[in-house]
Structures are given as structure tokens and as C-alpha cells.
C-alpha positions as protocol buffer text, in pm:
chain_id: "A"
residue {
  index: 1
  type: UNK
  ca { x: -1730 y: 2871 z: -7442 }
}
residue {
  index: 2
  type: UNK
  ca { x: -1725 y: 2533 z: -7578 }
}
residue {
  index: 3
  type: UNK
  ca { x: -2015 y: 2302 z: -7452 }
}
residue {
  index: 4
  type: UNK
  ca { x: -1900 y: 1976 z: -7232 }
}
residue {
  index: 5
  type: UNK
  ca { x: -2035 y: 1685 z: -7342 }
}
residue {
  index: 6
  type: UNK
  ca { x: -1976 y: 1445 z: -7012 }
}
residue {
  index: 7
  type: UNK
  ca { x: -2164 y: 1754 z: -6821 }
}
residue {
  index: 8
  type: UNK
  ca { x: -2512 y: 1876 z: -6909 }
}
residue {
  index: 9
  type: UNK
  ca { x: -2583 y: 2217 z: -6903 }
}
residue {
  index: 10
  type: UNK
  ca { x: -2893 y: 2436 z: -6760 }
}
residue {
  index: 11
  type: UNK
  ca { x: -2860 y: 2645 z: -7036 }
}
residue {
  index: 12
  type: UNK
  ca { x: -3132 y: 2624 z: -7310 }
}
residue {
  index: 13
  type: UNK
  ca { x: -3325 y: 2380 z: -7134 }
}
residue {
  index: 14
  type: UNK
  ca { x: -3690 y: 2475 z: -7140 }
}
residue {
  index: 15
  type: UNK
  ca { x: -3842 y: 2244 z: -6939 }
}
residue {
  index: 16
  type: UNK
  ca { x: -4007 y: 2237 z: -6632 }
}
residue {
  index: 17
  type: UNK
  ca { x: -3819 y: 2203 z: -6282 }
}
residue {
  index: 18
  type: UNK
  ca { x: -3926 y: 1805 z: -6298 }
}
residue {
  index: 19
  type: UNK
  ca { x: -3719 y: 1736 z: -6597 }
}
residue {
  index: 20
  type: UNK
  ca { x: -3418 y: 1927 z: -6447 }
}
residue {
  index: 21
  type: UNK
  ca { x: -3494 y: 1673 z: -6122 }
}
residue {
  index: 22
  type: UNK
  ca { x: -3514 y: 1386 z: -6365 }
}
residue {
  index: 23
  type: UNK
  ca { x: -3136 y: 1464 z: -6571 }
}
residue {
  index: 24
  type: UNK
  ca { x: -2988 y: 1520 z: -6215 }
}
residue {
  index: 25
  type: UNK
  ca { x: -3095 y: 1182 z: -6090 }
}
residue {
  index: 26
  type: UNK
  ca { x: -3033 y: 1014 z: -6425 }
}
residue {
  index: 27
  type: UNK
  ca { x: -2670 y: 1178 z: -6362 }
}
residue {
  index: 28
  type: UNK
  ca { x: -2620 y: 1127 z: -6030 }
}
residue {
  index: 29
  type: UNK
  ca { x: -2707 y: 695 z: -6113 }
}
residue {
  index: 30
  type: UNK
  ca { x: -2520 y: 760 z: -6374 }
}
residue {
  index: 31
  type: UNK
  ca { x: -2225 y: 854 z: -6156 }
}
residue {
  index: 32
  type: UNK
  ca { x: -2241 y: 625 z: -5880 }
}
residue {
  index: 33
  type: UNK
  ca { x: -2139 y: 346 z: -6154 }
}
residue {
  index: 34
  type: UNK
  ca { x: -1837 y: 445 z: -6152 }
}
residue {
  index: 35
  type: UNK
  ca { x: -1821 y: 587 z: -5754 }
}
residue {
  index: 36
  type: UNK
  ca { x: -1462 y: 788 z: -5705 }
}
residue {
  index: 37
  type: UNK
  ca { x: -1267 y: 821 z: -5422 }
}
residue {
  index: 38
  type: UNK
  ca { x: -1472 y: 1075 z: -5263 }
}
residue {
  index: 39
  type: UNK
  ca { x: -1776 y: 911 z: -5323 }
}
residue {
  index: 40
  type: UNK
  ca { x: -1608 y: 557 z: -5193 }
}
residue {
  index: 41
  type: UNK
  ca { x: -1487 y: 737 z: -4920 }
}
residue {
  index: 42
  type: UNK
  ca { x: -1823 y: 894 z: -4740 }
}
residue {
  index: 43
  type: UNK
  ca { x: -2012 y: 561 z: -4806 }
}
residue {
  index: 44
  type: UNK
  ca { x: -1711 y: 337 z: -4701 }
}
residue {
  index: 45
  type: UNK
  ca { x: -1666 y: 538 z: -4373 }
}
residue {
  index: 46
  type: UNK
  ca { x: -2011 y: 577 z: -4277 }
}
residue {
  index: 47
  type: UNK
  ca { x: -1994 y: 969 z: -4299 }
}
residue {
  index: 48
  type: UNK
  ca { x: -2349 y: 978 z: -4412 }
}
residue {
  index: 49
  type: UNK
  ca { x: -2691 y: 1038 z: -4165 }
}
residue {
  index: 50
  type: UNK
  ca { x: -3004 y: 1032 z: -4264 }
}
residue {
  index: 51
  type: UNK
  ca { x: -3161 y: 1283 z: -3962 }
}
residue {
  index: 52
  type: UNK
  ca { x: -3520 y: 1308 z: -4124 }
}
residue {
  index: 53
  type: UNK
  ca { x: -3758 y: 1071 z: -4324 }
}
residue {
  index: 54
  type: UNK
  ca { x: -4080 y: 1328 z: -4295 }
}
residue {
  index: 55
  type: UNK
  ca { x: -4203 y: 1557 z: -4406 }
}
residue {
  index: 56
  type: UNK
  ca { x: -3891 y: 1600 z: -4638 }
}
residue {
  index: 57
  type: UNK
  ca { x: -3600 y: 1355 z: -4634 }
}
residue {
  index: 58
  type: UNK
  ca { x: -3254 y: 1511 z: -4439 }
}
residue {
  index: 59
  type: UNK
  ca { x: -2939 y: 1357 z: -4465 }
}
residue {
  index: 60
  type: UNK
  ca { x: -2594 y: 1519 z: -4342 }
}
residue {
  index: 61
  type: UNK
  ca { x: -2255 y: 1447 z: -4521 }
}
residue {
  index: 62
  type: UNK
  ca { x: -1986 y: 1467 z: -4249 }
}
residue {
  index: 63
  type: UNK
  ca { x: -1708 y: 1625 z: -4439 }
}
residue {
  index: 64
  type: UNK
  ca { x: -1364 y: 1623 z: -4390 }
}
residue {
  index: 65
  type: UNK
  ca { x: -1397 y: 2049 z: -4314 }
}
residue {
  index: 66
  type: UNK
  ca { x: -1790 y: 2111 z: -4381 }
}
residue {
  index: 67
  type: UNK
  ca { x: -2097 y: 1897 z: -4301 }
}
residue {
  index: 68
  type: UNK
  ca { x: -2352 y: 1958 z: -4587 }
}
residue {
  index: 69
  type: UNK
  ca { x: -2725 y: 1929 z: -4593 }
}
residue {
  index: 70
  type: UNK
  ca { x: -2851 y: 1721 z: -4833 }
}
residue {
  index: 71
  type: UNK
  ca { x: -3214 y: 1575 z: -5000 }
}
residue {
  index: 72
  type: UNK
  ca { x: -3148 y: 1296 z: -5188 }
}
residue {
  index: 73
  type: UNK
  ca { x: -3168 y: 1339 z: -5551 }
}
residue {
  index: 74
  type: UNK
  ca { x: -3205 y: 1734 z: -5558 }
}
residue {
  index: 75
  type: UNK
  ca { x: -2997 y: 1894 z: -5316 }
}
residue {
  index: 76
  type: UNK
  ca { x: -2663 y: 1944 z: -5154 }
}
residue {
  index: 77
  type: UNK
  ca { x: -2517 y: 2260 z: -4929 }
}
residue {
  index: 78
  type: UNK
  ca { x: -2183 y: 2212 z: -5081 }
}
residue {
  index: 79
  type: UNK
  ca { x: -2013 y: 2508 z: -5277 }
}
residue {
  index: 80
  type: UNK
  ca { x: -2041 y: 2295 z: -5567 }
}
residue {
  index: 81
  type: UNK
  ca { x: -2391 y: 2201 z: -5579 }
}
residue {
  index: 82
  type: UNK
  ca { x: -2496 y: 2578 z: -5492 }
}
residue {
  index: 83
  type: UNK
  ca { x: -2271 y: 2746 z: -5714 }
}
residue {
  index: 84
  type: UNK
  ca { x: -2269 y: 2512 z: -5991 }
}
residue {
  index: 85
  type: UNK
  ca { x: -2617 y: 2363 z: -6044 }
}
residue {
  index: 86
  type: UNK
  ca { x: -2867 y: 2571 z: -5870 }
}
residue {
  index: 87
  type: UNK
  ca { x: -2667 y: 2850 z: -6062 }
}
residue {
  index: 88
  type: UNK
  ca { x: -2743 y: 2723 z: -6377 }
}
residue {
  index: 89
  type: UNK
  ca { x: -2387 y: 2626 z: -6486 }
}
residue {
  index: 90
  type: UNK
  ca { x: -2418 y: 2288 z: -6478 }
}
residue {
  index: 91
  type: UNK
  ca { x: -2625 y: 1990 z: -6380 }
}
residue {
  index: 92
  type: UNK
  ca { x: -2360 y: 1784 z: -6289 }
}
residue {
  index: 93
  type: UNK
  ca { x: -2428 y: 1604 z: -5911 }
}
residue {
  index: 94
  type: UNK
  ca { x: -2207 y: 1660 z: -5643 }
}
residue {
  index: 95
  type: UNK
  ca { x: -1989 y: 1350 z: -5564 }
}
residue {
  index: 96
  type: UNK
  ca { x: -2242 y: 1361 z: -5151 }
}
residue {
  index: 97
  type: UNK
  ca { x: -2589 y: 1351 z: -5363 }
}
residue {
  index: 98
  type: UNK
  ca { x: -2381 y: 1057 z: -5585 }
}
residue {
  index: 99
  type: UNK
  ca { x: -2239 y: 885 z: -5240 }
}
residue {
  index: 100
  type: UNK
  ca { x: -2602 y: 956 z: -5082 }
}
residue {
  index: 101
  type: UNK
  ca { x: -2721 y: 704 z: -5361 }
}
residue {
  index: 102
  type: UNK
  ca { x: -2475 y: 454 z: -5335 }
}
residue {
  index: 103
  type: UNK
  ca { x: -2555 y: 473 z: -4942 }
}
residue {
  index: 104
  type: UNK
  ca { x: -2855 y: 416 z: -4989 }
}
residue {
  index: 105
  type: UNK
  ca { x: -2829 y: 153 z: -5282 }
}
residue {
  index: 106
  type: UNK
  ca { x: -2563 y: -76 z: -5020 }
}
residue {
  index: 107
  type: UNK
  ca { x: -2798 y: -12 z: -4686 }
}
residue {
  index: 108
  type: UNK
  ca { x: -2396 y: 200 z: -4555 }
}
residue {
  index: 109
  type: UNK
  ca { x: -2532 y: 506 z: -4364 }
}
residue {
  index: 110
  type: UNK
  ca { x: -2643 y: 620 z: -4018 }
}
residue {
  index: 111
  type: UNK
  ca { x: -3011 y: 603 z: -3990 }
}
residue {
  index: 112
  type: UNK
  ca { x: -3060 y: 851 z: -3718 }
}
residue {
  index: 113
  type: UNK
  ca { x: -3453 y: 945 z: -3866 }
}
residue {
  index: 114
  type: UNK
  ca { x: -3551 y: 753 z: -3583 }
}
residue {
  index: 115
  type: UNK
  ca { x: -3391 y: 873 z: -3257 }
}
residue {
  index: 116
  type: UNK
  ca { x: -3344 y: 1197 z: -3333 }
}
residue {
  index: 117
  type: UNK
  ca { x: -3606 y: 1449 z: -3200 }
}
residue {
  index: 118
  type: UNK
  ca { x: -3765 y: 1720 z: -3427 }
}
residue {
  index: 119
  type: UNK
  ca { x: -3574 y: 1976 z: -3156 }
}
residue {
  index: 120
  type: UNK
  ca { x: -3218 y: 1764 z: -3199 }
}
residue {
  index: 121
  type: UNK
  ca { x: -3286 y: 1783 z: -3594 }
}
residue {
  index: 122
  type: UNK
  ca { x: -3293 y: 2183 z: -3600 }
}
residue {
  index: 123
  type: UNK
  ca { x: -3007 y: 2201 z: -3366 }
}
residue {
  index: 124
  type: UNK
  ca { x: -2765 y: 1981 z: -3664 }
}
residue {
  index: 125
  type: UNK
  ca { x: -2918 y: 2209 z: -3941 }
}
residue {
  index: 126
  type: UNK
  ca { x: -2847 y: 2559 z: -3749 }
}
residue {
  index: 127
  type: UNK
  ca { x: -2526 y: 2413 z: -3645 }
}
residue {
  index: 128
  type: UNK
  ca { x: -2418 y: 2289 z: -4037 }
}
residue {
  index: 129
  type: UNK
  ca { x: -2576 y: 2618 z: -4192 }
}
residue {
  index: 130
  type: UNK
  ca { x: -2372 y: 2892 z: -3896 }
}
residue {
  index: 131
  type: UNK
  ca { x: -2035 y: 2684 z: -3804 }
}
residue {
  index: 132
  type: UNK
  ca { x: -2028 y: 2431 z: -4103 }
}
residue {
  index: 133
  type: UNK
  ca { x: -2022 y: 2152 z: -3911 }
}
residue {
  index: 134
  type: UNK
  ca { x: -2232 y: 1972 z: -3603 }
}
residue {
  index: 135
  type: UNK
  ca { x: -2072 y: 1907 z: -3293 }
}
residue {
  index: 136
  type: UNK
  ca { x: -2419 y: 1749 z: -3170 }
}
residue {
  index: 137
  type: UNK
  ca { x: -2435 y: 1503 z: -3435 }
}
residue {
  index: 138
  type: UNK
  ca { x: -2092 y: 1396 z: -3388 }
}
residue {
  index: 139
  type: UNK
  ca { x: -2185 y: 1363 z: -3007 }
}
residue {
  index: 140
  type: UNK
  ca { x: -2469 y: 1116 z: -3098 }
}
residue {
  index: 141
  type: UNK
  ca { x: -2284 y: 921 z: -3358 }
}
residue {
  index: 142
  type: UNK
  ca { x: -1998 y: 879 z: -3098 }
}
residue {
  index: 143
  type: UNK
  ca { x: -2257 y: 798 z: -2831 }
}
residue {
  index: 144
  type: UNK
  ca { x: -2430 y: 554 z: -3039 }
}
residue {
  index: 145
  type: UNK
  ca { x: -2061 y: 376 z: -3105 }
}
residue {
  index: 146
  type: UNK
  ca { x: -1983 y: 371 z: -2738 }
}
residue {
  index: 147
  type: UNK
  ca { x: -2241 y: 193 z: -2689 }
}
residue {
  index: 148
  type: UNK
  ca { x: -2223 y: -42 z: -2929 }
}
residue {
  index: 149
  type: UNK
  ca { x: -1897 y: -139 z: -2841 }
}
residue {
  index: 150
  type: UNK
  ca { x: -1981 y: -144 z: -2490 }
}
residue {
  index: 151
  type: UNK
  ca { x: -2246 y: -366 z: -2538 }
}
């Protein structure tokens, strides 16, 4: 198979799992240079959440079809990210982990680390991982709006 230039491979890396971390954030900076629709589309819509600060840092795309779990910088639930990078094909970024940088980069995201309880938290995880979505976080997003425009 001929190798891809524009998308580093796994294969014949002999590193340690910090270097892998290290070309995937290099990449994923790399990528939100030159943010596509996709990636314009999450941060310009506010379809990102950050649920969790501690102990590990949770954020929740809010797909079109399928929320996805993310940690910033090394990992997305997406088909692609699981399939593709943790598989070894690849270590091309997902364009969530690229829009969850340019979120973060621009201050455009739901900071929810706050309000949410530990409890609420799980419930959006099980929810994402069995039905692919979270009707719960949708419910405190739209609660949070209400009352903004309320008030």
C-alpha cells in the first residue's frame, strides 16, 4: 500500500505511547489551522461541553446522529478515532479532538465542569456509550438557554 504523506502512520513507530500523544497533538494544531466545515461547524454552534475538569478532562461532541466522548488531545468515541488511530492505521485526529482545540483556543464551548454533579456526569457517559446520544445533557443545555433568555 503506498504510504500517505499528509497522514502519519502507527506503523514502524517505535516509540513510546508519549511520542504517539505528542504527533497527535502536533496534528491535531496542525489541523485546526486550517479548521473545515465540520470542525467550523461544532465550534461555531456551540456543540461542544466540557462535563469534567478532574480527575481526567470530559468533553462531549453533540453530533448531528452520535454524541462522542472525548479527552482533549488523545481521545475521541467516534468510529474514526477508534477504528483508525487507536487501531494503528493512522494518527490522523478526528475533525471533534481538532474542533475541541479550536474550542478551546476561541473560549466557544459549554463549560458544564462546574454544575454538573459527579452522578449527572455518569448518567451523559452511560447515555453516549448505550444510545449514542444524551438526552440529559441536551435537557441541561436547553435549561441553561431558557434561562438565559429568560433572564
Amino acid at each position: 500500500m503506498p504510504e500517505n504523506k499528509d497522514k502519519p502512520s502507527i506503523e514502524g513507530l517505535t516509540t513510546g505511547r508519549g511520542a504517539l500523544a505528542s504527533i497527535l497533538r502536533k496534528r491535531i494544531v496542525e489541523r485546526a489551522e486550517v479548521a473545515s466545515g465540520d470542525e467550523q461547524w461544532l465550534v461555531g454552534m456551540l456543540r461542544l461541553v466540557r462535563v469534567q475538569r478532574f480527575p481526567v478532562e470530559l468533553w462531549v461532541a453533540l453530533g448531528k446522529e452520535s454524541d462522542y466522548i472525548l479527552i482533549p488531545y488523545m481521545f475521541c468515541s467516534c468510529p474514526h478515532f477508534t477504528i483508525r488511530v487507536t487501531g494503528g492505521v493512522n494518527l490522523e485526529p478526528c475533525y471533534h479532538l481538532v474542533a475541541t482545540h479550536i474550542a478551546l483556543s476561541t473560549g466557544r464551548f459549554h463549560d458544564l465542569s462546574e454544575s454538573l454533579s459527579p452522578d449527572d456526569v455518569e448518567a451523559i457517559l452511560l447515555e453516549i456509550l448505550t444510545y449514542g446520544r444524551s438526552t440529559l445533557l441536551r435537557k441541561v443545555l436547553y435549561r441553561i438557554k431558557k434561562e438565559d433568555s429568560d433572564g
